[in-house]
C-alpha positions, -999 to +999 in steps of 0.1 A: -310+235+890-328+241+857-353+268+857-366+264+822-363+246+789-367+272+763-358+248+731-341+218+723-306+238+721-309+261+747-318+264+790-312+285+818-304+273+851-293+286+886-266+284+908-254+303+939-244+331+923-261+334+893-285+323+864-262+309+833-281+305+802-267+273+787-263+255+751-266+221+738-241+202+720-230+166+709-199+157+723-168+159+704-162+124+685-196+110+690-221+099+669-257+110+661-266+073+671-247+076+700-239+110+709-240+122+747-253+157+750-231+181+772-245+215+781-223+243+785-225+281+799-228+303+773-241+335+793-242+345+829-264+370+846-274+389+881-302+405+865-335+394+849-335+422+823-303+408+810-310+372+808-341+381+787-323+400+763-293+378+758-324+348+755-341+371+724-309+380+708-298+340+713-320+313+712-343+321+685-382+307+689-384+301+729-415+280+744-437+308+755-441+286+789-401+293+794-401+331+787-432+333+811-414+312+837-380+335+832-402+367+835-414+355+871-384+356+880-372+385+904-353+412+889-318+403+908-304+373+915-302+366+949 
């Protein structure tokens, strides 16, 4: 499940076990007309403190709605 958008390269969403922050990326062979996006893990995290570091040292400029949504979250992942 996505949690937030933070740019047009870059996500973080949640599963069981953790958040995963995740990149954007054209799929191999395609073209701009045509190309299919295909997010990928980049980053995995347990704790919120984490995930907002990796996102600073990462994504570069973030939607300030994101980061405000990522630092609601609780401090572990449950």
């Amino acid at each position: 499940m996505m949690i937030a958008r933070l740019n047009d390269r870059w996500r973080v969403v949640d599963d069981p076990l953790q958040w995963m922050l995740q990149y954007r990326r054209n799929k191999h062979g395609s073209s701009a007309e045509d190309a299919e996006d295909v997010w990928g893990g980049r980053r995995f995290f347990r704790t919120r403190t984490a995930l907002l570091r990796d996102v600073r040292e990462l994504c570069g400029p973030v939607d300030p709605s994101a980061l405000r949504i990522i630092a609601s979250l609780p401090d572990r992942h449950a």
